[in-house]
Every structure is written in structure tokens, then in C-alpha cells.
C-alpha positions in Angstrom: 110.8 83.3 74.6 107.3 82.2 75.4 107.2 85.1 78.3 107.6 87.8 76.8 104.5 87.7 74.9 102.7 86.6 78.3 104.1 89.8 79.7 103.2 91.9 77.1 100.0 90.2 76.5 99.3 90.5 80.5 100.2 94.3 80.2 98.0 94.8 77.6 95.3 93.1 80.1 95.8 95.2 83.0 96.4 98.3 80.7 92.9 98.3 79.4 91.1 97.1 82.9 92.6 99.6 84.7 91.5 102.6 82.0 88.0 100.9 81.8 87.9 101.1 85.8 85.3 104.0 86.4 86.0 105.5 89.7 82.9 105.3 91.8 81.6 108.3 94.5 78.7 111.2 94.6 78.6 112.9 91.0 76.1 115.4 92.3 77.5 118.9 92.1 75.4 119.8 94.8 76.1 117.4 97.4 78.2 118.1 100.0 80.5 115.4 99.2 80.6 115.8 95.6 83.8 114.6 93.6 84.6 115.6 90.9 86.7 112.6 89.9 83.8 109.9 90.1 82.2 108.9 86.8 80.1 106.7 88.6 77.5 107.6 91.0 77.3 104.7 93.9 74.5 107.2 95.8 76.8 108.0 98.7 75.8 111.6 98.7 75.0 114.0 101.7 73.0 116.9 101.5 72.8 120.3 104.1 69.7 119.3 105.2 69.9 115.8 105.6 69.5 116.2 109.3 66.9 117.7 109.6 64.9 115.5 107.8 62.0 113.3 110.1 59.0 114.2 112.2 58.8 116.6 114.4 55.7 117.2 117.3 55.2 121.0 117.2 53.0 123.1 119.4 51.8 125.8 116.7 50.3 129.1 118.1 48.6 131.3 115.2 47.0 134.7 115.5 44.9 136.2 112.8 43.8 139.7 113.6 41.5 140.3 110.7 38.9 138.1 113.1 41.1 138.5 116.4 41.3 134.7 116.7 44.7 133.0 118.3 44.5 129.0 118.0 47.0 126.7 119.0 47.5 123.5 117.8 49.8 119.8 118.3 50.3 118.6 115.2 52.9 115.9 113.4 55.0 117.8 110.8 57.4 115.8 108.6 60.2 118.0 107.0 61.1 115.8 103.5 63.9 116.6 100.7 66.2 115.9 97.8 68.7 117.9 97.6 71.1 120.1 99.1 69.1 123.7 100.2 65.5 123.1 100.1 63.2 120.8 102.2 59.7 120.7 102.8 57.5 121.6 105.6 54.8 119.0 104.9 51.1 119.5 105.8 51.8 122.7 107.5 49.0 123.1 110.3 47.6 120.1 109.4 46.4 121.1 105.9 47.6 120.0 103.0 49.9 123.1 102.2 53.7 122.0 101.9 55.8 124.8 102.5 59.4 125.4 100.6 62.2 126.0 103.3 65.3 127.0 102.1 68.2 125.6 104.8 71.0 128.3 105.5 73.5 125.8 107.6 70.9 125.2 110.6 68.7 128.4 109.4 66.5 128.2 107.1 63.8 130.9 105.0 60.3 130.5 104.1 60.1 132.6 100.8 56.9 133.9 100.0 54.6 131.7 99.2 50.6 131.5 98.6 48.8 129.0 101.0 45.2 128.0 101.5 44.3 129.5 97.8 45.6 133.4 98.5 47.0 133.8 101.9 50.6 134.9 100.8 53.2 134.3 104.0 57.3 134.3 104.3 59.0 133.8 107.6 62.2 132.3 109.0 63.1 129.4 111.4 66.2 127.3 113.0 67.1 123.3 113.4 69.0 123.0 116.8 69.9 119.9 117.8 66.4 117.7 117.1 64.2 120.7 117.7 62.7 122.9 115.1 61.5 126.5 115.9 60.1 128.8 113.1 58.0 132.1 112.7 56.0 133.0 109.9 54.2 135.7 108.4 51.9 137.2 106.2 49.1 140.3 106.2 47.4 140.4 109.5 48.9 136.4 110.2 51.4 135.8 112.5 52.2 132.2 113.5 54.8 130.6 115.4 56.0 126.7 116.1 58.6 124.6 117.9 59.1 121.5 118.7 61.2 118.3 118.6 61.6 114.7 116.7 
């Protein structure tokens, strides 16, 4: 007699843990590994341009023909981002402009954008394997840059 209660009791137990168990995975909708069925996010999630994230050395060539100048520069450039299509070009040509990139599979776009207080630019650029190679433009600026992590 006394088991039947302690099975139905046990039941009830397992009944409730088991509907109070919250699946865990990436809730993000715009991860690549989103799913659907997690209610809990345990901060597994993948993003497109994960990697491409790090530091790249890039030799930088730019060409202004307002004053006919062409400069080329080394520089450090750390590509940073959160989540899944746009990253940022940090400290492009070692100023403090950021640029938006937004990542196409291993493409990416530079929309237009102002830098250096009215200098409006757009361009386009690639990730293959740890290199980064990119061209941008703007009225009478032309500047390209490669290089790898």
C-alpha cells in the first residue's frame, strides 16, 4: 500500500522538474546558431563575423588628388563586433574614425559614412583566410589597404 503513494508522489516530483527544466542554448535570433527552442541563453552564440575579428598589420596607400598627395602608411587596425553583420574598422588610418563594415559571408561594405568632420567615403573589402584587403572611396579620395593578423 505504502508504494503507491511513493510512486505517485515520485511522479509528481519528476513531473514538475522536468516542466520547470528550461532548455539552455543561443536565444539570439541573429546568431548563426540560434534555437529557437532555448529559453535560456548559456552565451554559446556565433556570429558571421566572428572570424574576422583581431588585429591586423595593414600597409594603407591613400591618394588625395584635391592636393595631389599619395601617403602610405603601417598601421595596427583592430576589426571589433557584437553581432552577426556589422563590425568595426577601429582607428582607421590611425585616427580616431571607426568605420561600420557590414560583413557579406567573407565580403564586406563600407556604407557611406562621414570621417574626419565632412569627408563622406563608402567602399568595399574581403577577409581571406587571416588577411584583410579593402578599397575605399570618397570625392577626390581613393585609398586602399591589406594586410594580415
Amino acid at each position: 500500500m505504502l508504494k503507491t503513494p511513493l510512486k505517485i508522489i515520485g511522479l509528481f516530483i519528476c513531473t514538475v522538474f522536468l516542466t520547470n527544466c528550461k532548455k539552455e542554448g543561443c536565444t539570439d535570433e541573429a546568431a548563426l546558431n540560434y534555437d529557437p527552442k532555448a529559453k535560456v541563453n548559456d552565451f554559446s552564440c556565433t556570429y558571421a563575423g566572428d572570424p574576422y575579428i583581431g588585429t591586423y598589420g595593414v600597409t594603407d596607400t591613400l591618394q588625395v588628388t584635391m592636393i595631389t598627395e599619395i601617403s602610405k602608411i603601417y598601421q595596427k587596425v583592430s576589426i571589433v563586433g557584437t553581432n552577426s553583420d556589422t563590425l568595426y574598422l577601429m582607428d582607421y588610418r590611425n585616427t580616431d574614425d571607426n568605420l561600420t563594415i557590414l560583413m557579406e559571408g567573407s565580403a564586406f561594405t563600407v556604407p557611406e559614412q562621414e570621417i574626419w568632420g565632412e569627408q563622406t567615403i563608402s567602399g568595399d573589402g574581403l577577409f581571406r583566410n587571416d588577411s584583410l584587403f579593402y578599397e575605399i572611396i570618397g570625392p577626390g579620395y581613393h585609398n586602399r589597404g591589406s594586410g594580415s593578423k
